[in-house]
N, C-alpha and C positions, 0 to 999 in steps of 0.2 A: 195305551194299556200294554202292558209284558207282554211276550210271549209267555204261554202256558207250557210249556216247553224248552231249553236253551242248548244248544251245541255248541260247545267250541274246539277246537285244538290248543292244546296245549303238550308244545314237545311233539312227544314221541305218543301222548295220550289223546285220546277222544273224549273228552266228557258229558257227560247227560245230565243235565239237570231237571227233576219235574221242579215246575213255578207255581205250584199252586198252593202258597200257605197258610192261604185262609180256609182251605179245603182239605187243610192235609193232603195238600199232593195227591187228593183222587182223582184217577187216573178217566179221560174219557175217550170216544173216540178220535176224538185229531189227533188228543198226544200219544195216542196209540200208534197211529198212522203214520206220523214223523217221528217215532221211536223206531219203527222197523224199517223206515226209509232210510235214515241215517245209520243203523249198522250196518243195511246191503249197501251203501255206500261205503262204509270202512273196512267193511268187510276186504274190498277190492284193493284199498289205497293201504297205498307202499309206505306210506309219510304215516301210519297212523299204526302202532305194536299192537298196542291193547285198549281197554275202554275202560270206564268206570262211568257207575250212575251214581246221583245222590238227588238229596230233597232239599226244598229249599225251605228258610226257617228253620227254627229250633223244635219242631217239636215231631218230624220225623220222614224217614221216607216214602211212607207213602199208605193210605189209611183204604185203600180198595178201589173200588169203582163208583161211579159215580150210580149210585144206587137209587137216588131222586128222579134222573132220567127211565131209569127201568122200570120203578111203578109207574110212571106216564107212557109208559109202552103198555102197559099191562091192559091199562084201561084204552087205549085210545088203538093199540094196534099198529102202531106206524111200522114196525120191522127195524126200528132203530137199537134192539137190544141182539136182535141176532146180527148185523152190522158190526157192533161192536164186540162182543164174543167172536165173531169169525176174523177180526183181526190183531184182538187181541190172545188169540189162542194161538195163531199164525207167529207172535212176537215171543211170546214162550218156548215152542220151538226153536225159533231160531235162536235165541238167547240160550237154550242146553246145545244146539250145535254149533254154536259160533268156533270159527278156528282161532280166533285170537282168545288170549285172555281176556276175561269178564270180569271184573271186578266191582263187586256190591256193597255197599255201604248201608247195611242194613241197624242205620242209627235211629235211636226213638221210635217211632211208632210204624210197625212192618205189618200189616194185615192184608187177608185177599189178595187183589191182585196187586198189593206190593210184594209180597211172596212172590206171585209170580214173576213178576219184572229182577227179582233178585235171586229166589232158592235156585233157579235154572245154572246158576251162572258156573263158572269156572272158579271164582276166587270166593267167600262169601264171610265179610267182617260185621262180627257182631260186636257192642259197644256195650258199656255202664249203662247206658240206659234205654238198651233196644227191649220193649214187646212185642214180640213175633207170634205169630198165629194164624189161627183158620177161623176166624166166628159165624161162618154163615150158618150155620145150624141156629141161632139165635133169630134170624130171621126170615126161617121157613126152606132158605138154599145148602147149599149142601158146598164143601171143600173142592172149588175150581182150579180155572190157571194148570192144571197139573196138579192140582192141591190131593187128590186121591191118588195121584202113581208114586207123591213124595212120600201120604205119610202111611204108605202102603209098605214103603221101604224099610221105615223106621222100626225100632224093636218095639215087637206087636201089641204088647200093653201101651206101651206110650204114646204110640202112633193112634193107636182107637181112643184114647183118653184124649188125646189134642183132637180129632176130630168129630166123634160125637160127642161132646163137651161146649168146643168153641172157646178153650181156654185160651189165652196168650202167656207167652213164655219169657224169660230173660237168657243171657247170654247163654250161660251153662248148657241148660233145657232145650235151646235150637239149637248149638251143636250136637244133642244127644240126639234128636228127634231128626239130625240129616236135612236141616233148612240152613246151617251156616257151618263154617268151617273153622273162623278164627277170631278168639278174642283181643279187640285192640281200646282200650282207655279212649273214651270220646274225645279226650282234648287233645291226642294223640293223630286227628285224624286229619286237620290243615298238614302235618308235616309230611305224614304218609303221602296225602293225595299231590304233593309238591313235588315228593322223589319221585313219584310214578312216570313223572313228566319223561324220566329222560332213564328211567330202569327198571327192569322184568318187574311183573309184577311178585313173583314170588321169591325172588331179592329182599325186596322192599318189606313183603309181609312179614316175612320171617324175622327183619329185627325187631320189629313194632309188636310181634305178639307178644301176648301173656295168660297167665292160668286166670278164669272168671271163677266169680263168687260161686260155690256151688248151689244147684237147682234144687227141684224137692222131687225131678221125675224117677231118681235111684231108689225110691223110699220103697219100701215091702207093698205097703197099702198099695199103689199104683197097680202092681201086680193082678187087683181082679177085675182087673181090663183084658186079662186074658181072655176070661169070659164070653163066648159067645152072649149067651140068654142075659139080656139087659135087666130083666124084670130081679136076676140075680146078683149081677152088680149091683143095681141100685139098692137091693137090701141088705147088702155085703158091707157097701159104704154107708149108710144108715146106721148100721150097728156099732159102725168102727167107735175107737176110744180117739181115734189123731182128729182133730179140727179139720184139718184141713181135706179129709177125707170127707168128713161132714157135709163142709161146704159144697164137693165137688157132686154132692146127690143132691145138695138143691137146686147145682146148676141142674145136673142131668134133668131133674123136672120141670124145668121151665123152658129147656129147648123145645124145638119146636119137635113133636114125633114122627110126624111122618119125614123129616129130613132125617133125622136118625137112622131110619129105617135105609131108606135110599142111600146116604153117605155110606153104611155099613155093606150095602152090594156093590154101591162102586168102589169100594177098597179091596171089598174079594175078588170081585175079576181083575183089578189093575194089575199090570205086569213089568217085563221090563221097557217093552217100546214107548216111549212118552206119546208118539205120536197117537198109537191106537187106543190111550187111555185119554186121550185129548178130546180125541171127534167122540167117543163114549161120552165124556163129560156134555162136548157141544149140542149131542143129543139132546142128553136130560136136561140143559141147562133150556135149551128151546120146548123141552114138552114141561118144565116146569112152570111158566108162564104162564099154563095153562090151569094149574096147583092153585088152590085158594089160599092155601096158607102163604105163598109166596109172597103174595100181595099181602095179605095180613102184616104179615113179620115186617116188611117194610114199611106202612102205615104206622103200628106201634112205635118202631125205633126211629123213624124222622120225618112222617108225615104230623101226623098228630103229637106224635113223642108222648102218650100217655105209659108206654114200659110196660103195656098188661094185651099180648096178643091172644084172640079167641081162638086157637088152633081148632081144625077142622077134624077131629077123630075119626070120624066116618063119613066119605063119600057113599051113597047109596050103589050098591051093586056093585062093590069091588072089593075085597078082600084088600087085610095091609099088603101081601106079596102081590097082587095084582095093581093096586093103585102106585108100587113100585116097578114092578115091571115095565107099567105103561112107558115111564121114563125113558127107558131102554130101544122103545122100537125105533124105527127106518125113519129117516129123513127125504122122502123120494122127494130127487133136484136138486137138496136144500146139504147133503153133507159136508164137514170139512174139509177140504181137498187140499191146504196149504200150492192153492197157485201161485199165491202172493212171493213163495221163498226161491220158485226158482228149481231147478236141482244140481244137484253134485254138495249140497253141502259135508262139511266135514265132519268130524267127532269134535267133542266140545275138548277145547284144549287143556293140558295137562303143563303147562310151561310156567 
């Protein structure tokens, strides 16, 4: 059997391949593990400029985490979901501080923690046929990885629309939203990844870019995402005359609520330290295991795959701002501490 995972050198480059194509390259813990082992290895070596990661197959980089394992944590308890969160939050990190260029090939299908494994990076090429996004609101979880300090950054309606939503985006739309930086033609992207072998990455980029198709996030409608009070969005875009405004309030009702809620406090406190919006995420993402709807949202969408999750409106004896907050508290023993990275790392490169 493949490795789930593949490294090699080429040139002057490092490359990362996720192997998982019958999975869409969801990501689990080992190729977590040898994903952070192999850049503090390149990190160091002198033989190796820059890195670049890509997916294997044609249908994209990489479609999240291995979400099947998590509802088996859910139910049985093993500690195998905070394991993998504590080192794949540790690999995002390093991947926004890496000192080389990082170069991401966020082709075809970019969701979760393929976001994370790429929007960190230094370089970030969107293609013809990249969907980029945050869907965990679809299934009870909420925008990880860094997925709340990115789309915190983002201009404020678009950013709240991609995250309490769970929409995916195309090229345009993730450069708008500060998840990718440059549009390159998908067939464009064997030649790029050939020159990199042996020239800057941002040489390279810059003959290869081009303007993408535009998006739909400039549109006016978009705008009552400015919206704090949801109850007014969603009757804002109910009334609208644009379809596709339409549309986006019947997503809003089928997300799941109480991730709404939550996503929406971890976007208002995130800041600029990615690290202190990370161990905040690693918090909620461990007290939400504890959330019934989590488990729900993941039973609907790949356990059963019936597509119709019973969300939990009311836990007894907690108010929605309390059933949110819970999220938020102390992890005593249990916080992120990024041992795994070491210290003295650098700012994420600019070259």
């Amino acid at each position: 059997m493949l490795p789930e995972i593949l490294t090699e050198r080429r040139g002057q480059l490092g490359l990362i391949t996720l192997n998982r194509p019958r999975a869409l390259n969801a990501l689990n813990t080992d190729m977590c593990q040898i994903f952070l082992e192999t850049l503090l290895s390149w990190r160091e070596d002198p033989e190796i400029s820059q890195v670049a990661v890509q997916g294997a197959g044609e249908r994209g980089l990489c479609a999240g985490g291995d979400i099947v394992a998590i509802y088996q944590d859910i139910r049985e308890r093993t500690g195998s979901s905070e394991e993998f969160w504590r080192i794949e939050y540790q690999l995002n990190a390093l991947i926004s501080e890496y000192p080389k260029p990082y170069i991401a090939l966020m082709d075809g299908i970019v969701l979760g923690g393929g976001i994370g494994i790429s929007a960190h990076g230094s370089h970030r090429i969107v293609t013809d046929t990249s969907r980029c996004g945050m869907p965990e609101v679809g299934i009870g979880f909420f925008p990880d990885v860094g997925g709340t300090h990115l789309l915190a950054k983002a201009p404020r309606a678009a950013g709240r629309l991609a995250a309490l939503t769970g929409t995916t985006f195309g090229a345009a739309d993730a450069i708008l939203l500060g998840l990718a930086d440059t549009y390159v033609p998908q067939q464009k992207l064997p030649q790029l990844l050939e020159e990199l072998e042996h020239e800057p990455a941002q040489n390279v980029i810059d003959r290869y870019a081009e303007d993408p198709e535009q998006g739909f996030l400039h549109e006016s409608w978009v705008q009552v995402f400015d919206e704090e009070n949801l109850r007014t969005v969603l009757l804002t875009l109910q009334s609208s005359d644009v379809p596709q405004a339409q549309e986006m309030a019947q997503t809003l009702r089928t997300v799941c609520p109480s991730s709404v809620w939550l996503t929406g406090e971890l976007i208002r406190l995130a800041g600029d330290d990615l690290r202190k919006d990370l161990q905040r995420e690693f918090r909620a993402a461990l007290h939400r295991l504890d959330d019934p709807d989590f488990a729900e949202g993941i039973r609907a969408a790949v356990i059963d795959k019936d597509r119709t999750p019973h969300w939990v409106d009311v836990i007894p004896g907690l108010s929605h701002e309390q059933r949110t907050q819970r999220h938020l508290g102390p992890l005593p023993g249990a916080e992120l501490n990024y041992a795994l990275l070491g210290a003295g790392l650098e700012e994420k490169s600019q070259l």
